[in-house]
C-alpha positions as a printed Julia matrix, in Angstrom:
417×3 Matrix{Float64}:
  21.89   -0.24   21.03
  25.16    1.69   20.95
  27.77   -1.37   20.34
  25.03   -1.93   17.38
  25.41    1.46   16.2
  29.0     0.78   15.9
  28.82   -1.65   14.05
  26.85   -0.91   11.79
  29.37    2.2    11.55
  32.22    0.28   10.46
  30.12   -1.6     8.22
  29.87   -0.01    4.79
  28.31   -1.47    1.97
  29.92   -1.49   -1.23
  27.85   -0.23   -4.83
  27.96    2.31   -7.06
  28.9     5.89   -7.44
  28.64    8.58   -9.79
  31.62   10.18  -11.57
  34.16   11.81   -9.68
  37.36   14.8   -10.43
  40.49   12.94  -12.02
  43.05   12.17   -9.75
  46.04   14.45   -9.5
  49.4    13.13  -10.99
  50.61   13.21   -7.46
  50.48    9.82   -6.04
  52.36    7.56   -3.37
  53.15    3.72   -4.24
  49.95    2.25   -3.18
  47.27    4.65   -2.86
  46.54    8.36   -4.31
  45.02   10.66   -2.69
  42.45   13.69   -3.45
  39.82   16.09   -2.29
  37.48   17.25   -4.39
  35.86   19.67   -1.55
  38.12   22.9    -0.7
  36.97   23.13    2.72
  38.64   19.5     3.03
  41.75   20.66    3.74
  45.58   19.34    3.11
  45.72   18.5     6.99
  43.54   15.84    6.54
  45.26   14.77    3.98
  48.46   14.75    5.51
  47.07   13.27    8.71
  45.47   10.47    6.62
  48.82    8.46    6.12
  47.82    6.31    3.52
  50.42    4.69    2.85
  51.23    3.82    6.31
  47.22    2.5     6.45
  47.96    0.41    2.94
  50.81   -1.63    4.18
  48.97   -2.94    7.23
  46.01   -3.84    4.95
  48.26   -5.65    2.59
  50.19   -7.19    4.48
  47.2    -8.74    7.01
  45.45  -10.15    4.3
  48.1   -11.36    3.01
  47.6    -9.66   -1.11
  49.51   -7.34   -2.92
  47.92   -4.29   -4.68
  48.13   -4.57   -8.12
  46.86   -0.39   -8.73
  46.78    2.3    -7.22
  43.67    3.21   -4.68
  42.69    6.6    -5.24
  41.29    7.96   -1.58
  38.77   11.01   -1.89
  37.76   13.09    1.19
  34.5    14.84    0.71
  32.52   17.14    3.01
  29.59   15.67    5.26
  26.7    17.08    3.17
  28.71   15.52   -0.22
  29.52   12.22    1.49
  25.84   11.71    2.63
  24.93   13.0    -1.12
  26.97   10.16   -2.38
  25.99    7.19    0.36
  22.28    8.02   -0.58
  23.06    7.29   -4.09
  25.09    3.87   -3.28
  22.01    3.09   -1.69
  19.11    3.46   -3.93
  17.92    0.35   -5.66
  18.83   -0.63   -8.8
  16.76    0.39  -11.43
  15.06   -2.76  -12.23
  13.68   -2.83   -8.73
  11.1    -0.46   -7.01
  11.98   -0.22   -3.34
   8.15    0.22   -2.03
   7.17   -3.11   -3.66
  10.46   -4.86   -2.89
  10.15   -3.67    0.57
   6.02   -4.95    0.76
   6.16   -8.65    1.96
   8.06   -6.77    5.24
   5.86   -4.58    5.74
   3.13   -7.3     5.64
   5.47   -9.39    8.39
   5.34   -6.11   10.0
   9.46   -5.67   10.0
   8.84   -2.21    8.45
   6.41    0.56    9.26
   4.09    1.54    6.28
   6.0     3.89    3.9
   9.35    2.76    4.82
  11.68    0.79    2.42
  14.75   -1.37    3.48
  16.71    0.34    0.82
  15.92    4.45    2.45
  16.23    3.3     5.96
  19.83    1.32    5.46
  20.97    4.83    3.57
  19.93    6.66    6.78
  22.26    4.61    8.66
  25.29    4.22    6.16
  25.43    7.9     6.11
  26.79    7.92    9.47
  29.82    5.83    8.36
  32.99    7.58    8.12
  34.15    5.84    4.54
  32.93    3.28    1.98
  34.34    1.73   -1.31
  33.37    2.81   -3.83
  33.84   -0.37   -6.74
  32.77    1.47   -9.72
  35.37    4.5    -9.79
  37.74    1.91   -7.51
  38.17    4.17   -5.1
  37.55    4.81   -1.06
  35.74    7.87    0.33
  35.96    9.14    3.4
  33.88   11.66    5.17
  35.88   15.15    6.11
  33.85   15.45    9.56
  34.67   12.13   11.11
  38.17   13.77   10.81
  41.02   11.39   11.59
  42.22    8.93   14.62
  42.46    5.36   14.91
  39.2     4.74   14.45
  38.87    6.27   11.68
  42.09    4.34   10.21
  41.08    1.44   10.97
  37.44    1.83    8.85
  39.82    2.89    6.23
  41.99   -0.77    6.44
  38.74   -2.13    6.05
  37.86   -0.26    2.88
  41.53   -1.08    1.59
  40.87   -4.53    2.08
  37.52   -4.35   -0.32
  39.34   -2.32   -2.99
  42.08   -5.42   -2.19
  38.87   -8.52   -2.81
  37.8    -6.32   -5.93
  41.51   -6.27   -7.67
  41.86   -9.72   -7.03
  38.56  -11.63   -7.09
  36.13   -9.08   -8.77
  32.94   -8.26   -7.46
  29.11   -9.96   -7.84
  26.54   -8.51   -9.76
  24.03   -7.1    -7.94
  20.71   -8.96   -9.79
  22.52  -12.73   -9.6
  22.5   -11.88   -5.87
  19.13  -14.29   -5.39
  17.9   -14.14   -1.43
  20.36  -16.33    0.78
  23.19  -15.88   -1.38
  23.05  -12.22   -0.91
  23.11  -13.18    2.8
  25.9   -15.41    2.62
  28.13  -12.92   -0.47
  27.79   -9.98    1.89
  28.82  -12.36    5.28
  32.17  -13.48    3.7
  32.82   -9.92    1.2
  32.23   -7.97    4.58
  33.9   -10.66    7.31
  36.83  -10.69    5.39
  37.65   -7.36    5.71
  36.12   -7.0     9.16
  38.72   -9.53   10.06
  41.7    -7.85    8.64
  40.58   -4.02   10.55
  40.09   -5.98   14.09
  43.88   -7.54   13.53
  44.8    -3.57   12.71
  43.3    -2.32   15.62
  44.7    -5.49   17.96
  48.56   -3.86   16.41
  47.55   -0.51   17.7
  50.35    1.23   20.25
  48.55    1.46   24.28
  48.34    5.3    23.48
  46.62    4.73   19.96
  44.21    2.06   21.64
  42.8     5.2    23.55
  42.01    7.12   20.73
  40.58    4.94   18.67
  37.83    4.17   21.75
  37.29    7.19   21.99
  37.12    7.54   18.21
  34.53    5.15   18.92
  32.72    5.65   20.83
  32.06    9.39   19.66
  30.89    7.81   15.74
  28.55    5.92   17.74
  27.0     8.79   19.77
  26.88   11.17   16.31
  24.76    7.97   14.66
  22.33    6.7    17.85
  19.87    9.23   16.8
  19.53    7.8    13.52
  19.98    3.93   14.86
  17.48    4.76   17.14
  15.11    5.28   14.81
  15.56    2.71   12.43
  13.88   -0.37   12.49
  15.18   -3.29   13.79
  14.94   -5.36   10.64
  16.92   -3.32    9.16
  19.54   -2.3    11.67
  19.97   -6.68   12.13
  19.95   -7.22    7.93
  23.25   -4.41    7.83
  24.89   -5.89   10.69
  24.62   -9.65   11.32
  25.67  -10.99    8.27
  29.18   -9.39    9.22
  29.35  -10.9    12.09
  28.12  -14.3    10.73
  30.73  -13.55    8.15
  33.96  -13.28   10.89
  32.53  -16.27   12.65
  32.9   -18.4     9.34
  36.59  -17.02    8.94
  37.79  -17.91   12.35
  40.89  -19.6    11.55
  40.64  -20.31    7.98
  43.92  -19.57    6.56
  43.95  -16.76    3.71
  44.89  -19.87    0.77
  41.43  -20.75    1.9
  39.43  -17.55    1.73
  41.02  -17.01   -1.58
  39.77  -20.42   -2.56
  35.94  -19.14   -1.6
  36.78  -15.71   -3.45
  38.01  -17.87   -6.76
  34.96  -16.5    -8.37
  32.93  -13.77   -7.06
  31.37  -12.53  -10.1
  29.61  -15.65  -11.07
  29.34  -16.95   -7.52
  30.29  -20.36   -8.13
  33.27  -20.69   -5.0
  31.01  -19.23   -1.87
  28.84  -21.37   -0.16
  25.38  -21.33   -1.64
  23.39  -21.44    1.65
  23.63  -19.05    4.61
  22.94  -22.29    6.78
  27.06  -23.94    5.69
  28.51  -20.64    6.98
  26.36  -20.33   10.61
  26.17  -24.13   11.36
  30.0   -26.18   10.61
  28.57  -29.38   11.47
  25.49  -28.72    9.13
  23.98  -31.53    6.85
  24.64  -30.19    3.38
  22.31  -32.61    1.74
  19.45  -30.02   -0.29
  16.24  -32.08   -0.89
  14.53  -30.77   -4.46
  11.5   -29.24   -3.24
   8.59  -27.2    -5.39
   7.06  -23.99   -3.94
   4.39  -23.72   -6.65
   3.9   -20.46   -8.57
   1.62  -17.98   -6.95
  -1.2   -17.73   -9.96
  -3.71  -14.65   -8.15
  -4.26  -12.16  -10.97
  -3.11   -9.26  -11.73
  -0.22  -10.21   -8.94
   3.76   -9.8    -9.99
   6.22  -11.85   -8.73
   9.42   -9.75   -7.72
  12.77  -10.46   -8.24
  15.84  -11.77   -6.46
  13.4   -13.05   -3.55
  13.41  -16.27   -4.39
  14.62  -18.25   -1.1
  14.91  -16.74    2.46
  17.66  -19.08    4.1
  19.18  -19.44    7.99
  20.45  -16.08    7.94
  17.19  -14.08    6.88
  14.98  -16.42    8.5
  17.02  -15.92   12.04
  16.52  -11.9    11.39
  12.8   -12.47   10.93
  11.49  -14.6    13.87
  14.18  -13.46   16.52
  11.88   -9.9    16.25
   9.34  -12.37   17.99
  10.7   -15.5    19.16
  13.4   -15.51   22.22
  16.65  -16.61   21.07
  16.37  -20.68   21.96
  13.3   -20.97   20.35
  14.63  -19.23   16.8
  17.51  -21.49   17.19
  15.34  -24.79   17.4
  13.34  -22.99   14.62
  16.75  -22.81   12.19
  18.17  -26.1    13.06
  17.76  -28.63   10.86
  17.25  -26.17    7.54
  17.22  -27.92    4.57
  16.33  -25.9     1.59
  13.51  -23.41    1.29
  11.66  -21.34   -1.55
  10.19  -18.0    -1.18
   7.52  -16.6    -4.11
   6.4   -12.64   -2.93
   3.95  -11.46   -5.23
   2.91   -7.62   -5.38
  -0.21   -5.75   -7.15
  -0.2    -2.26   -6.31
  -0.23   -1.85   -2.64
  -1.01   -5.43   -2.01
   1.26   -8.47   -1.33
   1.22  -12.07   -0.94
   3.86  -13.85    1.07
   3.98  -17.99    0.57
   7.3   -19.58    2.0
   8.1   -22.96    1.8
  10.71  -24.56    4.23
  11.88  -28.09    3.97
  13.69  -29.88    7.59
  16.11  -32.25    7.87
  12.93  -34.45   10.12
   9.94  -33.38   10.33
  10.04  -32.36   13.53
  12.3   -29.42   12.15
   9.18  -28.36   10.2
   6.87  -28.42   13.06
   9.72  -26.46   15.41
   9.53  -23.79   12.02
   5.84  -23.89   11.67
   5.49  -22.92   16.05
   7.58  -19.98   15.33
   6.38  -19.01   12.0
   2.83  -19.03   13.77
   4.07  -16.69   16.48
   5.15  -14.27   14.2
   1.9   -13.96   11.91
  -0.35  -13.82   15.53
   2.01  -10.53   16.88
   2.96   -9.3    13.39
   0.88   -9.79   11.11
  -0.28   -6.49    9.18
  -4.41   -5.51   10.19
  -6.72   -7.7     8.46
  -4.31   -9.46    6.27
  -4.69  -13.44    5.96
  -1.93  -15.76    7.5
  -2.12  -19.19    7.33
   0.98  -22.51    8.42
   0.33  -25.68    6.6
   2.47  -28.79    7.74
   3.14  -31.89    5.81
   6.01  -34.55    7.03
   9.37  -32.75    6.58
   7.85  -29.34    5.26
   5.96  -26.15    6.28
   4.23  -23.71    4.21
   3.58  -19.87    5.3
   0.78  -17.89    3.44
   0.09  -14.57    4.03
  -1.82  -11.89    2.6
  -2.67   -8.21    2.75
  -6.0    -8.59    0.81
  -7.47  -11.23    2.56
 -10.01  -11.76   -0.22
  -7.37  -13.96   -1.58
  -7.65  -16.7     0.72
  -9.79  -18.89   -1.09
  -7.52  -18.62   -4.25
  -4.41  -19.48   -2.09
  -6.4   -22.53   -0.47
  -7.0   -23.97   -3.96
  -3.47  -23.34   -5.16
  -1.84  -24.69   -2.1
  -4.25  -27.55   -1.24
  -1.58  -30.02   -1.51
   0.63  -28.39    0.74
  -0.17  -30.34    3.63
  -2.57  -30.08    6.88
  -3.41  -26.29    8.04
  -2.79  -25.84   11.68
  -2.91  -21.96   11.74
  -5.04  -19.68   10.08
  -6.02  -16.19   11.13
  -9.78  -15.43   11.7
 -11.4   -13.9     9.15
């Protein structure tokens, strides 16, 4: 649990902030910095060499700044102030119902929401980019060492992707692609802070594990009490993300980064970024619309992918059988639809062969049997190359979801009524 505490404490997620103090005249070439909290004093500021942290970051990934990056120390209680509101969900989305089909899976406890429990854990990072006011914060109670530094490198290297490439809009971010935005946006810079932190002197190297390794202690409680789901949907795609960018020259990455805001340079499945050898072919397949009155579909859920799928059954499936599970992906469509409390889950996955389906549908069947939510419906339908997953928290729906999905092949699990 503690090396996943820290990473999930040098991974920050980038979003939005609200307005900030103007930035004093003062500035150095590539970065400016600021405080708007008195108690944050000038020492950190003058230990926080900037500059000397700017350079690195440039020069490692191999851009130039083309503005200045303001740098803003704030004090704990203001820094987790501002995290919780990078966190919150956009305002066309309500976190209880987006969070509903995982608390059906049984990935969340009731009440919780992906969106509350990830700002738990972010505000135990010691800085985060802030893309809106194009600017990096950084906590006044981490204080400063290498560790520290090197979280900021990372953050340089974001405010580097945004002057260069942009950044996506949050709504076009549909399912995988979210996976696989935040894998190479995160990896990327990831990258660059591990290269920092392999130029560190012998005496620095100290420090920063010790640096370390104290973030991590100050954020276990909160870690600890997070659920897994969570704690794997913050941290794996960065590591998915550094995987993918093992050895692929910068020209390359920049080529992926061509157009971030309308997404059409990344790769569009999580499944070309964890398998190299994968078979890109996508068969067209239909996941038809789930028609149970007065049901709402929600938004940006409309496929699951490798990467979310992995998260998902690995909570109760060992690790060779979610692998067999995964391999051989070949598209997928996800339809959650929410009324009130209630949720219905239908997921349709598509192999490469169909015994790729069946290998899905085995570990799919697991989950619903340990998971499932208390008198909820769950049902795995196979037919050739495809599976189909139904579940439901009302399970007076079942009959409505047999006639809708009658097509969908033979059922070979079904809870008892």
């Amino acid at each position: 649990m503690r090396l996943l505490a820290v990473a999930l404490v040098v991974a920050v997620l980038a979003a939005a902030c609200t307005d900030s103090p103007d930035v004093p005249a003062e500035t150095t070439a590539l970065t400016s910095p600021f405080t708007s909290s008195p108690q944050a004093t000038e020492r950190l500021l003058a230990e926080l060499d900037l500059e000397a942290l700017a350079r690195p970051a440039s020069r490692l990934r191999e851009l130039e700044f083309l503005e200045l990056v303001p740098v803003q120390i704030l004090e704990d209680a203001d820094y987790r102030e501002r995290v919780n509101e990078l966190a919150a969900a956009p305002l066309e989305i309500t976190p209880h119902l987006q969070s509903s089909w995982l608390r059906l899976l049984g990935m969340l406890p009731e009440g919780v929401n992906t969106y509350a429990a990830s700002s738990r854990v972010l505000q135990t990072t010691v800085a985060f980019y802030d893309h809106e006011q194009r600017r990096i914060l950084v906590r006044a109670g981490a204080g400063v060492d290498p560790y520290v530094e090197s979280v900021v490198v990372h953050e340089l290297v974001h405010a580097l992707q945004h002057q260069h490439f942009g950044v996506a809009d949050a709504l076009l971010l549909d399912g995988d692609l979210r996976y696989v935005y935040t894998a190479l946006v995160e990896g990327d810079a990831e990258r660059v802070s591990r290269r920092f932190i392999g130029e560190l002197s012998q005496s620095d190297e100290g420090a920063y594990e010790a640096g370390r390794i104290g973030a991590s202690e100050d954020a276990i409680a909160i870690v600890d009490s997070t659920p897994w789901y969570v704690l794997e949907i913050l941290a794996q795609p960065i590591g998915d993300g550094v995987r993918f960018l093992q050895g692929v020259n910068y020209e390359r990455v920049n080529e992926l980064f061509a157009d971030l805001e309308g997404l059409s340079s990344i790769p569009q499945s999580s499944e070309e970024m964890l398998f190299r050898d994968a078979d890109l072919a996508r068969p067209e397949i239909t996941l038809g619309p789930v028609t149970v009155l007065p049901y709402q579909r929600l938004p940006i859920e409309g496929t699951l992918g490798v990467g979310r799928l992995r998260i998902l059954l690995r909570q109760v499936v060992d690790f060779e059988e979610v692998d067999r599970a995964i391999t051989g992906w070949a598209n997928d469509r996800l339809d959650i639809r929410v009324s009130g409390d209630d949720v219905i889950f239908a997921y349709l996955f598509a192999g490469d062969e169909p015994g790729d389906a069946l290998d899905l549908a085995n570990a799919f069947q697991k989950l619903l049997e340990t998971n499932l939510a208390p008198d909820a419906y769950g049902s795995v339908r196979l037919n050739a190359d495809t599976a189909l997953v139904l579940a439901a928290s009302d399970a007076t729906v079942r009959d409505r979801l047999d006639e809708l999905f009658d097509g969908y092949g033979e059922e070979v699990f079904a809870t008892t009524p």
